[in-house]
HTML snippet that shows the backbone in 3Dmol.js (N, CA, C, O; Angstrom):
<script src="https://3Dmol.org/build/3Dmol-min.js"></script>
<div id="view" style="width:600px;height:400px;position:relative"></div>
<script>
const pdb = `
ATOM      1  N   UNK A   1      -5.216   4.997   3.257  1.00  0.00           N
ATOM      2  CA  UNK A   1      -5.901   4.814   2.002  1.00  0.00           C
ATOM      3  C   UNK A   1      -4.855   4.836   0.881  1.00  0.00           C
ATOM      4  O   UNK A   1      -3.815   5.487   0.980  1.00  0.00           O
ATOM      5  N   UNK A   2      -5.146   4.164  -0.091  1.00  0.00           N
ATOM      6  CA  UNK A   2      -4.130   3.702  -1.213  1.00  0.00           C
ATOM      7  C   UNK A   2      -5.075   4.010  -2.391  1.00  0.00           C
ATOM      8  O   UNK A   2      -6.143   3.437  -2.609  1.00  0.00           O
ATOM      9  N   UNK A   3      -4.270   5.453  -3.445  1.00  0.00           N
ATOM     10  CA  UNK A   3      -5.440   5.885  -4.336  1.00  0.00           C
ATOM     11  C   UNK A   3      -4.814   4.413  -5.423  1.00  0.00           C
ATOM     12  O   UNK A   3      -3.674   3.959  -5.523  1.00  0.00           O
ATOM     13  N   UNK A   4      -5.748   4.109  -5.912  1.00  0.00           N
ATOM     14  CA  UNK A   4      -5.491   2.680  -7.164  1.00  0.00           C
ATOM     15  C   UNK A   4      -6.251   3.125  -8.708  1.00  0.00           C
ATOM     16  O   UNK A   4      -6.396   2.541  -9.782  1.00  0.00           O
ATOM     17  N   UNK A   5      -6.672   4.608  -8.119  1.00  0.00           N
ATOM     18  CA  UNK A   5      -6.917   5.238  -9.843  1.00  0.00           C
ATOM     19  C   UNK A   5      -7.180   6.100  -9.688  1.00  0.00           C
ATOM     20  O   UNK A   5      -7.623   6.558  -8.635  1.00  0.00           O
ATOM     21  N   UNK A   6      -6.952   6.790 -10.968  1.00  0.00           N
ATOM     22  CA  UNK A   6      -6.925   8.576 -11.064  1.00  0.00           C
ATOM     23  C   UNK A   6      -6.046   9.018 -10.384  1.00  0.00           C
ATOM     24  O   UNK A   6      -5.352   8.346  -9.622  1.00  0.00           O
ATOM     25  N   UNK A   7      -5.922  10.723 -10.651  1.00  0.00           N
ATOM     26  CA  UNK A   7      -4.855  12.156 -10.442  1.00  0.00           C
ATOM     27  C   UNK A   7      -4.222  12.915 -11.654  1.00  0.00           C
ATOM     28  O   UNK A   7      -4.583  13.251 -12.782  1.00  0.00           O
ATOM     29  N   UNK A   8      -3.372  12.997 -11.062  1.00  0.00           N
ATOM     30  CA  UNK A   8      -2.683  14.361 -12.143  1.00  0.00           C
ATOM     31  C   UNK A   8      -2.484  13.576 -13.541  1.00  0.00           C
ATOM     32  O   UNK A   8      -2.551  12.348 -13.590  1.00  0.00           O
ATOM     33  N   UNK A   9      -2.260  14.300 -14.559  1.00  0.00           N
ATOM     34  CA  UNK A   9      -1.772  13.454 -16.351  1.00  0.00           C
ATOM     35  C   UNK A   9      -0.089  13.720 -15.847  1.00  0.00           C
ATOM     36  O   UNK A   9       0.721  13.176 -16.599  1.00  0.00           O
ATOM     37  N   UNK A  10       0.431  14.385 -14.826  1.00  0.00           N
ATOM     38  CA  UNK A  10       1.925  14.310 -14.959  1.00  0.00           C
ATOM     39  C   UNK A  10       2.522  13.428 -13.954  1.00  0.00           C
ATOM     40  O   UNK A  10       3.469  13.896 -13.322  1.00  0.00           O
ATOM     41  N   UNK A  11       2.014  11.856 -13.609  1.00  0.00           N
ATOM     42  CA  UNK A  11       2.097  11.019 -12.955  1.00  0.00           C
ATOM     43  C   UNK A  11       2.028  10.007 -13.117  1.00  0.00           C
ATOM     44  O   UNK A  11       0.882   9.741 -13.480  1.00  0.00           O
ATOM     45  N   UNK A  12       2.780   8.966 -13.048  1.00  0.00           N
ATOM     46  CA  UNK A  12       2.567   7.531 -13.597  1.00  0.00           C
ATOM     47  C   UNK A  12       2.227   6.299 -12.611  1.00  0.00           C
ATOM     48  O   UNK A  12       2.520   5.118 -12.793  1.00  0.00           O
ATOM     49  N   UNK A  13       1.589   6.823 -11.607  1.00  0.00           N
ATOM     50  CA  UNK A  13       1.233   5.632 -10.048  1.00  0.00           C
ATOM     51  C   UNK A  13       0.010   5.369 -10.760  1.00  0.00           C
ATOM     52  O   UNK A  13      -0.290   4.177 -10.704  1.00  0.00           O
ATOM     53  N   UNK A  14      -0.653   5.957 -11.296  1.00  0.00           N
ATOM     54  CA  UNK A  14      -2.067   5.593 -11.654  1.00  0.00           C
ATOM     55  C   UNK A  14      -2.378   5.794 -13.381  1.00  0.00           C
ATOM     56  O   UNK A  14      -1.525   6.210 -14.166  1.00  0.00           O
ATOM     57  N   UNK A  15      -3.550   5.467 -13.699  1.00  0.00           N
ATOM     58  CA  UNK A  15      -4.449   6.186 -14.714  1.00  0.00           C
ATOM     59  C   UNK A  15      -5.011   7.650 -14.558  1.00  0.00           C
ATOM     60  O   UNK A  15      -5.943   7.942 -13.809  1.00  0.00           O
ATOM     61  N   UNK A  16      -4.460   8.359 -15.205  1.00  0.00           N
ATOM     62  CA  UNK A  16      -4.919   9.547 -14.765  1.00  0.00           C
ATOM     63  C   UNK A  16      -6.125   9.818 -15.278  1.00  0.00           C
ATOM     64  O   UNK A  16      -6.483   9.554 -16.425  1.00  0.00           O
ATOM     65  N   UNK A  17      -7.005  10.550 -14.112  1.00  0.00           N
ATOM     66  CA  UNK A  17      -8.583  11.435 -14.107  1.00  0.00           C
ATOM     67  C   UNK A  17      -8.925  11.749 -13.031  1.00  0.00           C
ATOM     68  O   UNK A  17      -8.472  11.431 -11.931  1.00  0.00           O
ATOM     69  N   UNK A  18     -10.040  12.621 -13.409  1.00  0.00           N
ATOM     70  CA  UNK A  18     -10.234  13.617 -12.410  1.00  0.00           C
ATOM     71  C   UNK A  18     -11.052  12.597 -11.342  1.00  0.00           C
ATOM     72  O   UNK A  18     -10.788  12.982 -10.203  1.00  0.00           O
ATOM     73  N   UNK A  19     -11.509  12.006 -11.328  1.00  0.00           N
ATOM     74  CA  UNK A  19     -12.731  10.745 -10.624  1.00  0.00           C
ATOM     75  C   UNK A  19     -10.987   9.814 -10.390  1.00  0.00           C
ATOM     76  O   UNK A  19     -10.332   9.306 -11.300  1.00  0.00           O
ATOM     77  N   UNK A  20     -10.627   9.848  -8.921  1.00  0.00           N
ATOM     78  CA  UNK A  20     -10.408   8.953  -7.804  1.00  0.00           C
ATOM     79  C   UNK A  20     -10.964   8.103  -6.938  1.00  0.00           C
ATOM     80  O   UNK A  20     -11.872   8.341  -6.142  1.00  0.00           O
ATOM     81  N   UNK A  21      -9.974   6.381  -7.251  1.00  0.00           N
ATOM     82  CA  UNK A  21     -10.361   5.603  -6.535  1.00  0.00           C
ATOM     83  C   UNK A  21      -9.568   4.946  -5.781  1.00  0.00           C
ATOM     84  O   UNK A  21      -8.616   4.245  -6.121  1.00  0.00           O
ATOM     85  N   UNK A  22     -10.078   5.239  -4.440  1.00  0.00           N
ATOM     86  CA  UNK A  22      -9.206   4.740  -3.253  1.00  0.00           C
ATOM     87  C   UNK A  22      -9.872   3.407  -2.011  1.00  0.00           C
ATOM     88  O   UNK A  22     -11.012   3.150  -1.625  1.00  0.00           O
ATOM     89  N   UNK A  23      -8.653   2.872  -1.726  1.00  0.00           N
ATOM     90  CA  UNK A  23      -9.057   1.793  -0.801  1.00  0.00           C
ATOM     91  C   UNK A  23      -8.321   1.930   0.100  1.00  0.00           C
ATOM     92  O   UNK A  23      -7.295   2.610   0.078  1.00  0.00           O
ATOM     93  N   UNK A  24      -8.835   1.167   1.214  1.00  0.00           N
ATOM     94  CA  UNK A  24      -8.009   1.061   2.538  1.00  0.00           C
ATOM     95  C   UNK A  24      -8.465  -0.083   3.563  1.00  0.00           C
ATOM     96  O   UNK A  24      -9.598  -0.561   3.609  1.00  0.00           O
ATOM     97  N   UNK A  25      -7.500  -0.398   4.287  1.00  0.00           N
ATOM     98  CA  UNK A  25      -7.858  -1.262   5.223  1.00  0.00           C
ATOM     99  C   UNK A  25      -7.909  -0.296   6.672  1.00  0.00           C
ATOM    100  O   UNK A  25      -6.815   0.176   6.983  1.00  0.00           O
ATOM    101  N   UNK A  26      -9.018   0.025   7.540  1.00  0.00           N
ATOM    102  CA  UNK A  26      -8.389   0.803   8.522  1.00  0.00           C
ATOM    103  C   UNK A  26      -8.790  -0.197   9.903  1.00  0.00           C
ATOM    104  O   UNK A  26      -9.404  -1.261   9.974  1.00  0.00           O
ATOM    105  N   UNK A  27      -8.228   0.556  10.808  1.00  0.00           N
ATOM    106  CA  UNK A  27      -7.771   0.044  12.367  1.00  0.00           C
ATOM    107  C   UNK A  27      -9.117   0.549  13.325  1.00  0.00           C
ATOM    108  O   UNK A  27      -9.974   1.198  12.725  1.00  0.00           O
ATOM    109  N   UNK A  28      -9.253   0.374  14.260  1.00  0.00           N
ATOM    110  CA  UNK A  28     -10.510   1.027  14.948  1.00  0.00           C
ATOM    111  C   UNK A  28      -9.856   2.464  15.035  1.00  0.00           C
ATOM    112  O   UNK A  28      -8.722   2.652  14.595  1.00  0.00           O
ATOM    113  N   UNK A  29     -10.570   3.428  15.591  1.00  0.00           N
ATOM    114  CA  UNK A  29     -10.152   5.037  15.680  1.00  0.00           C
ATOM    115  C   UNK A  29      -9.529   5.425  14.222  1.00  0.00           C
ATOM    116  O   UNK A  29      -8.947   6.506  14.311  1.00  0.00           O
ATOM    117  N   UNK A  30      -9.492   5.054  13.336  1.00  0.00           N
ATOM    118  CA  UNK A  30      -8.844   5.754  12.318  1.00  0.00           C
ATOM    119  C   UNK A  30      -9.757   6.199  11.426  1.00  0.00           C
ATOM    120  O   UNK A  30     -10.752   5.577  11.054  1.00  0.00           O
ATOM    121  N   UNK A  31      -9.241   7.832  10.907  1.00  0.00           N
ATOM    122  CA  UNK A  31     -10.085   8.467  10.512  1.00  0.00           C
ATOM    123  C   UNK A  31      -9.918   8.824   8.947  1.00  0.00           C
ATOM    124  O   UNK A  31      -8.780   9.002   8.512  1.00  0.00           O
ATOM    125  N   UNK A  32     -10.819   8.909   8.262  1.00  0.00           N
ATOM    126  CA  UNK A  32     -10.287   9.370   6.734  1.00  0.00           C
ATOM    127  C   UNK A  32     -11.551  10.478   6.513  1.00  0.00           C
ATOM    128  O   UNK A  32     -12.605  10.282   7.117  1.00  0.00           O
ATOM    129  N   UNK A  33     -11.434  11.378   5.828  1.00  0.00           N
ATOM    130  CA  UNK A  33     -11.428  12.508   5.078  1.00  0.00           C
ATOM    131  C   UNK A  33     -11.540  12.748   3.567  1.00  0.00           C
ATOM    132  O   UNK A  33     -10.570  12.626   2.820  1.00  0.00           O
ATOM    133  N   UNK A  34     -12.884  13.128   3.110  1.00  0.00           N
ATOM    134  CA  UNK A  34     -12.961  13.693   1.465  1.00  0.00           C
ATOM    135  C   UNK A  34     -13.520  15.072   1.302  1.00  0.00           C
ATOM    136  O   UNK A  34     -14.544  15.476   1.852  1.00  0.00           O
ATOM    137  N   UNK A  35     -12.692  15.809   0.433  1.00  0.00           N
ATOM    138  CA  UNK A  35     -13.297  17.138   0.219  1.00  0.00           C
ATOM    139  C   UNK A  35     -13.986  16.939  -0.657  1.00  0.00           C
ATOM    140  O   UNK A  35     -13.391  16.381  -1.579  1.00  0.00           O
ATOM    141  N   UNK A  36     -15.071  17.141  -0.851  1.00  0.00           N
ATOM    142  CA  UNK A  36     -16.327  17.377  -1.937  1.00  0.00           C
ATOM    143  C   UNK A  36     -17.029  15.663  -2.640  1.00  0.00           C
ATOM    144  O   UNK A  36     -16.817  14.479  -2.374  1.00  0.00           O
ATOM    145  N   UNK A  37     -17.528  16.083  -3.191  1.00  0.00           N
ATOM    146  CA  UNK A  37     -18.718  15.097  -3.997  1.00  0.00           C
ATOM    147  C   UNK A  37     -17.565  13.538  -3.342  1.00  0.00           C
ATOM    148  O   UNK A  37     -16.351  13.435  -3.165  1.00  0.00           O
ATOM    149  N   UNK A  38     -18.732  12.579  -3.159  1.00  0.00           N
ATOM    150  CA  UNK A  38     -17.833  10.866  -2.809  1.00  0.00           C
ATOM    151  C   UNK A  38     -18.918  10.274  -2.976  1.00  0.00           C
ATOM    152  O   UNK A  38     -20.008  10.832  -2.849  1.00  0.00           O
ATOM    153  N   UNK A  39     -18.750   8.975  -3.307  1.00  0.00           N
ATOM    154  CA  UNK A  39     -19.694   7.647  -3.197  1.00  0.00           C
ATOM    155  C   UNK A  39     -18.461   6.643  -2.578  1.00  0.00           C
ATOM    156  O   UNK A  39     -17.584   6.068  -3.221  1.00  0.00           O
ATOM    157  N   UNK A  40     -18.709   6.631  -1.045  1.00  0.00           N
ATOM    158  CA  UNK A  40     -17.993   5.654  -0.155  1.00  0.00           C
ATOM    159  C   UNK A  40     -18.619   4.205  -0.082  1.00  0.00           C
ATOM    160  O   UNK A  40     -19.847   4.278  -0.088  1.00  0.00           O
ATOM    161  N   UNK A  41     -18.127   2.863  -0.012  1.00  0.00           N
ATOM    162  CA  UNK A  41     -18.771   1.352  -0.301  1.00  0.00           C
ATOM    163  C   UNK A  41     -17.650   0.979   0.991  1.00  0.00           C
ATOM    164  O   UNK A  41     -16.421   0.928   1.041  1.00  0.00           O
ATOM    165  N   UNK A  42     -18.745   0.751   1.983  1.00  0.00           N
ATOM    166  CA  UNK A  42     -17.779  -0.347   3.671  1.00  0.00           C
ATOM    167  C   UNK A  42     -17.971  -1.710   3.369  1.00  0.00           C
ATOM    168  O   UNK A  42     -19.030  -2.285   3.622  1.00  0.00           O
ATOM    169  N   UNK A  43     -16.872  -2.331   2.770  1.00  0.00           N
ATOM    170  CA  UNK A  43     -17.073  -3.876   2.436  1.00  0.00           C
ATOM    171  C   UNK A  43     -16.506  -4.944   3.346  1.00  0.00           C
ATOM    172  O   UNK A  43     -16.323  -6.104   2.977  1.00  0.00           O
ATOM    173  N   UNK A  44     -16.157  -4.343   4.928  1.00  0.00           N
ATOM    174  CA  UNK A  44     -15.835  -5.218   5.832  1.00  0.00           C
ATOM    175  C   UNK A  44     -15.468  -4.081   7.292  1.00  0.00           C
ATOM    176  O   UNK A  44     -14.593  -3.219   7.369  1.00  0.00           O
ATOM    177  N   UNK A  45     -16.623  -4.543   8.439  1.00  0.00           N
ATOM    178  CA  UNK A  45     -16.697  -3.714   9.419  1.00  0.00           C
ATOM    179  C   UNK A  45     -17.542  -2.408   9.479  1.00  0.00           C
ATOM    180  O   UNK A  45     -18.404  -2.042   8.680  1.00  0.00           O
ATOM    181  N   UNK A  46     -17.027  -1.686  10.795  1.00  0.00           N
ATOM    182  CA  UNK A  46     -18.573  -0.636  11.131  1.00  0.00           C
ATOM    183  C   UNK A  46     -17.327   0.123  11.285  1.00  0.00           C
ATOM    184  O   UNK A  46     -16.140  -0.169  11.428  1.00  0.00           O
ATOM    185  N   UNK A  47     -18.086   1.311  11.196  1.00  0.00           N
ATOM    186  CA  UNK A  47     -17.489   3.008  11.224  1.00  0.00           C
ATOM    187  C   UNK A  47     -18.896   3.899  11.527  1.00  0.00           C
ATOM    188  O   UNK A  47     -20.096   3.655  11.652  1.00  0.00           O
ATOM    189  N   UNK A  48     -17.845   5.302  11.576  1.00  0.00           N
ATOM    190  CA  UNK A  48     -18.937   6.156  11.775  1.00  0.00           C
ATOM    191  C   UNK A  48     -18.947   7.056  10.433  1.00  0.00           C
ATOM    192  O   UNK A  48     -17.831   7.414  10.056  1.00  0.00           O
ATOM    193  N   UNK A  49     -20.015   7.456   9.687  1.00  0.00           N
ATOM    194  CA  UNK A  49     -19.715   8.467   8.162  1.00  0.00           C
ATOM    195  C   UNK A  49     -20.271   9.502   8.617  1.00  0.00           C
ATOM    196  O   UNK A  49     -21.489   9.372   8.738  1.00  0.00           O
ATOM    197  N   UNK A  50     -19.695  10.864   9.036  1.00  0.00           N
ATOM    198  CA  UNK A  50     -20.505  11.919   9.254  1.00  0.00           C
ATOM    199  C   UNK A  50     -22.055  11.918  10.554  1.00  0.00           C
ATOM    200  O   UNK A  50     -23.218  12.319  10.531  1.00  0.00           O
ATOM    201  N   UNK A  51     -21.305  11.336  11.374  1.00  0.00           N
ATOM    202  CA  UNK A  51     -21.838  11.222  12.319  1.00  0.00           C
ATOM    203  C   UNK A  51     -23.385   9.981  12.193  1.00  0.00           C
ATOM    204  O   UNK A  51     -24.476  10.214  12.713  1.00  0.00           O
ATOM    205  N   UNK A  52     -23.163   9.159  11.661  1.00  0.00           N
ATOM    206  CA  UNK A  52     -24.026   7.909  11.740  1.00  0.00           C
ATOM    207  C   UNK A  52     -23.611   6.287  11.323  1.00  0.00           C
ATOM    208  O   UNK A  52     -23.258   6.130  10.155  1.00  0.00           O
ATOM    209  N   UNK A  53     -23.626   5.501  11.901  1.00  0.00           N
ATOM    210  CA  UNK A  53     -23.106   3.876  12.146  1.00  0.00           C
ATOM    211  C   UNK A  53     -23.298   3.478  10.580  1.00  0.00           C
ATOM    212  O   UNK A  53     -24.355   3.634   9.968  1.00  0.00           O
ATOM    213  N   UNK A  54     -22.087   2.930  10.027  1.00  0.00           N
ATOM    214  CA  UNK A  54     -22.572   2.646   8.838  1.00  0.00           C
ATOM    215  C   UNK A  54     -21.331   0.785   9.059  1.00  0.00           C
ATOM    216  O   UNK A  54     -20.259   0.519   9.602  1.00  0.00           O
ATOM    217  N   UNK A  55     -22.420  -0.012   8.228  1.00  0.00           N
ATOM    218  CA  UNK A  55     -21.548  -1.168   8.556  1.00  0.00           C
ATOM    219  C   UNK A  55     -21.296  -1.962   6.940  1.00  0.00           C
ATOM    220  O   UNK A  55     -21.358  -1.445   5.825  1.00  0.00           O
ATOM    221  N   UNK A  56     -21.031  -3.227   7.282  1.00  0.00           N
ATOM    222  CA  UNK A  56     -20.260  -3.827   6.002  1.00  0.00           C
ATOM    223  C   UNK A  56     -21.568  -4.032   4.603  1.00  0.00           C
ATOM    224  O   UNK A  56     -22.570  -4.726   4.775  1.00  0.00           O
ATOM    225  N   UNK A  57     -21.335  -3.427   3.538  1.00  0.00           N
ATOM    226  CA  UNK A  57     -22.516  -3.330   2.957  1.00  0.00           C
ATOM    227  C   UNK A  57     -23.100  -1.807   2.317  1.00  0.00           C
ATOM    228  O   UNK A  57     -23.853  -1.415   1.426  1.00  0.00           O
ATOM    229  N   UNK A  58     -22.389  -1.351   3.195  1.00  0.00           N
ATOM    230  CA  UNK A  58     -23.187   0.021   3.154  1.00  0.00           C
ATOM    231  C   UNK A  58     -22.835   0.928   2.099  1.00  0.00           C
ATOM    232  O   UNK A  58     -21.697   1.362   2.276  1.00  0.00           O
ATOM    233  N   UNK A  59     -23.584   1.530   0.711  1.00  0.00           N
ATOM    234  CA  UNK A  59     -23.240   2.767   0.176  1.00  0.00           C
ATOM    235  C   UNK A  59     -23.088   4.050   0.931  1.00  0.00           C
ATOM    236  O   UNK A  59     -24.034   4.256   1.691  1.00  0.00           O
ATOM    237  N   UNK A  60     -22.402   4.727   0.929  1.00  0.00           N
ATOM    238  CA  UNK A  60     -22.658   5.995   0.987  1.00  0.00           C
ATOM    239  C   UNK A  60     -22.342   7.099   0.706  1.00  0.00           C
ATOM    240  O   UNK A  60     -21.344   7.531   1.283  1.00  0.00           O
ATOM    241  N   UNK A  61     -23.034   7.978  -0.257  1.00  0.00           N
ATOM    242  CA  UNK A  61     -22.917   9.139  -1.158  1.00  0.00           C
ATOM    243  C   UNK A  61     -23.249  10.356  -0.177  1.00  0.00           C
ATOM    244  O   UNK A  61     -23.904  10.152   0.845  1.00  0.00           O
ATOM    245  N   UNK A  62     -22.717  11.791  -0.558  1.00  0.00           N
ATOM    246  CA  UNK A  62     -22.322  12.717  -0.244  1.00  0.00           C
ATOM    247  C   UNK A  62     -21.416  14.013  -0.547  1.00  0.00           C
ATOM    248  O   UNK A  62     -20.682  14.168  -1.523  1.00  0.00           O
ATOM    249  N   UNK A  63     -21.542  14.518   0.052  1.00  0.00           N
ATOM    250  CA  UNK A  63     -20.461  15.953   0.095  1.00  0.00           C
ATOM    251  C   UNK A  63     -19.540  15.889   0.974  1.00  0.00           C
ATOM    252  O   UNK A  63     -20.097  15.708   2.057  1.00  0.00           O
ATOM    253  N   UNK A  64     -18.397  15.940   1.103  1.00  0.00           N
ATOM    254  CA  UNK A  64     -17.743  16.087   2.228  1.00  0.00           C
ATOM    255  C   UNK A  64     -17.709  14.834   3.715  1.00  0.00           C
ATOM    256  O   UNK A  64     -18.273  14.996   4.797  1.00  0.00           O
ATOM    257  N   UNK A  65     -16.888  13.675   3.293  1.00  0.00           N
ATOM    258  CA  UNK A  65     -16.700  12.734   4.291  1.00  0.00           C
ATOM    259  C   UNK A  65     -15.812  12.669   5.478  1.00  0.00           C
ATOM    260  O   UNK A  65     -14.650  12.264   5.434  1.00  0.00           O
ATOM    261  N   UNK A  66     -16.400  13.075   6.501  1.00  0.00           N
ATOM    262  CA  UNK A  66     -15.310  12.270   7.591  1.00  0.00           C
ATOM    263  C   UNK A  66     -15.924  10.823   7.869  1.00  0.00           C
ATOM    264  O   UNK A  66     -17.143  10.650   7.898  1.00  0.00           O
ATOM    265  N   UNK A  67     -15.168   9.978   8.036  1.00  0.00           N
ATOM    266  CA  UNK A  67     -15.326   8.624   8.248  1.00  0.00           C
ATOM    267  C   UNK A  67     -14.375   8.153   9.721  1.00  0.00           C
ATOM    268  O   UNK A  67     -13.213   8.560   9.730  1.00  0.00           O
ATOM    269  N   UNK A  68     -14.874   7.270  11.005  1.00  0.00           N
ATOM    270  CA  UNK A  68     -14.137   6.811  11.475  1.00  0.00           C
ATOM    271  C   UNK A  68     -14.692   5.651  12.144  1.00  0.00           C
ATOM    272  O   UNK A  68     -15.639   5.393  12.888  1.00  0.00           O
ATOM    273  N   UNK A  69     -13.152   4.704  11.249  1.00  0.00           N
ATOM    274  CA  UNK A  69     -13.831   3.387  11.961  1.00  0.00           C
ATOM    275  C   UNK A  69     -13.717   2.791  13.574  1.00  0.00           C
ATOM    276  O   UNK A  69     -12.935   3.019  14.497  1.00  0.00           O
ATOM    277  N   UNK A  70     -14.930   1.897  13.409  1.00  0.00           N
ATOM    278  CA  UNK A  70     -14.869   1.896  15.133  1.00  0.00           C
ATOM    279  C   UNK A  70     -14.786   0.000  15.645  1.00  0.00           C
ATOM    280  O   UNK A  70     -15.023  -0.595  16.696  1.00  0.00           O
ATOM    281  N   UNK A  71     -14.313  -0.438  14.233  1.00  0.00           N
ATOM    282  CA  UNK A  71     -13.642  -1.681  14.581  1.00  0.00           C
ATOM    283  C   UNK A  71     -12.940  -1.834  12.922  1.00  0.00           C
ATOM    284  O   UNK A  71     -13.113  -0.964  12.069  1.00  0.00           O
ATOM    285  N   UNK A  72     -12.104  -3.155  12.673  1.00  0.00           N
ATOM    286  CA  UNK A  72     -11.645  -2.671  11.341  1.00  0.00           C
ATOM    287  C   UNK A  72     -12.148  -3.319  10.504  1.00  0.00           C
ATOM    288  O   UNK A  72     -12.655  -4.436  10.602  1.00  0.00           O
ATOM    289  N   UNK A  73     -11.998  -2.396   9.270  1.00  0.00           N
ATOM    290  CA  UNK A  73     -12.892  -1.926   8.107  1.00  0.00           C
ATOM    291  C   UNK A  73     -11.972  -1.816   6.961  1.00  0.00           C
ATOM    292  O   UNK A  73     -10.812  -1.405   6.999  1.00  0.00           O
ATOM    293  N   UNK A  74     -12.656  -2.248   5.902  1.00  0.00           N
ATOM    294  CA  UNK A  74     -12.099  -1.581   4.429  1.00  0.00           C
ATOM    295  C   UNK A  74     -12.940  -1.310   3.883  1.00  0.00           C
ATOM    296  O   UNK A  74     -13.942  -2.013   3.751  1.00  0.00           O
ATOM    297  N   UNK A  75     -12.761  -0.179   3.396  1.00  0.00           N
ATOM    298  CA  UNK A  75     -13.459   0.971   2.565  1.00  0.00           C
ATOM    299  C   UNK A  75     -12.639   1.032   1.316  1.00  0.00           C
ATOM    300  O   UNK A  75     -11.425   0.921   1.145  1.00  0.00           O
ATOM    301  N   UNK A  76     -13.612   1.236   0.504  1.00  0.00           N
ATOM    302  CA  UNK A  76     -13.645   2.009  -0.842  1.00  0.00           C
ATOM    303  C   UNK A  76     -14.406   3.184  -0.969  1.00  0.00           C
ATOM    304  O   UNK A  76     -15.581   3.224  -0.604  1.00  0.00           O
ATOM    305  N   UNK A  77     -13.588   4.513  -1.653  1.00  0.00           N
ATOM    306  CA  UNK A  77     -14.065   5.719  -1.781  1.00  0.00           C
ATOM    307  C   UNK A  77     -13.733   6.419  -3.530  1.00  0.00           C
ATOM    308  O   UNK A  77     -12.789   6.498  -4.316  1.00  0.00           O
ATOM    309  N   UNK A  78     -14.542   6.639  -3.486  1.00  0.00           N
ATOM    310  CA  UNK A  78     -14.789   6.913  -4.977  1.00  0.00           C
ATOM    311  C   UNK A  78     -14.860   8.563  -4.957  1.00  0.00           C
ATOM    312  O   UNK A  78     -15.940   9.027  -4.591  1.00  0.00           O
ATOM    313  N   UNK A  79     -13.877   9.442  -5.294  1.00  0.00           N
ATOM    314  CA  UNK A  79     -14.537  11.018  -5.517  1.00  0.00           C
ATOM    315  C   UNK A  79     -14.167  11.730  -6.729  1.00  0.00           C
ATOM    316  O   UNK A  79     -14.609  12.859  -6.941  1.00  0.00           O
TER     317      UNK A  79
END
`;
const viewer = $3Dmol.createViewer("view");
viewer.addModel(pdb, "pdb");
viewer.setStyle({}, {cartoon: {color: "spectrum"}});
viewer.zoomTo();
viewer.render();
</script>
């Protein structure tokens, strides 16, 4: 995953704020991880979000994400 906005104000990779936005292209078996509050968007391929099939299309909001895709996928995660 590649954050493309938000983090620290003592950093210049991004716009800094507290609300991070990240993308990724992932591989089958690969797994990603959010601690607390997310609104995740699968805009190509199926995965699993916390134990249920989520495919290209799919919102999904929450607490706490494990995600793993199970063919490849890019995701956007918003936390």
């Amino acid at each position: 995953m590649t954050k493309v906005y938000g983090g620290e104000s003592n950093q210049n990779d991004t716009f800094p704020s507290r609300t991070t936005v990240q993308v990724g292209l992932l591989n089958p078996e690969q797994k990603v991880s959010v601690d607390g509050e997310f609104v995740a968007y699968v805009t190509r391929g199926k995965g699993v979000a916390n134990g249920e099939e989520v495919v290209d299309g799919d919102l999904i909001k929450g607490n706490d994400l494990i995600f793993q895709a199970t063919q490849d996928v890019q995701l956007i995660v918003i936390s």
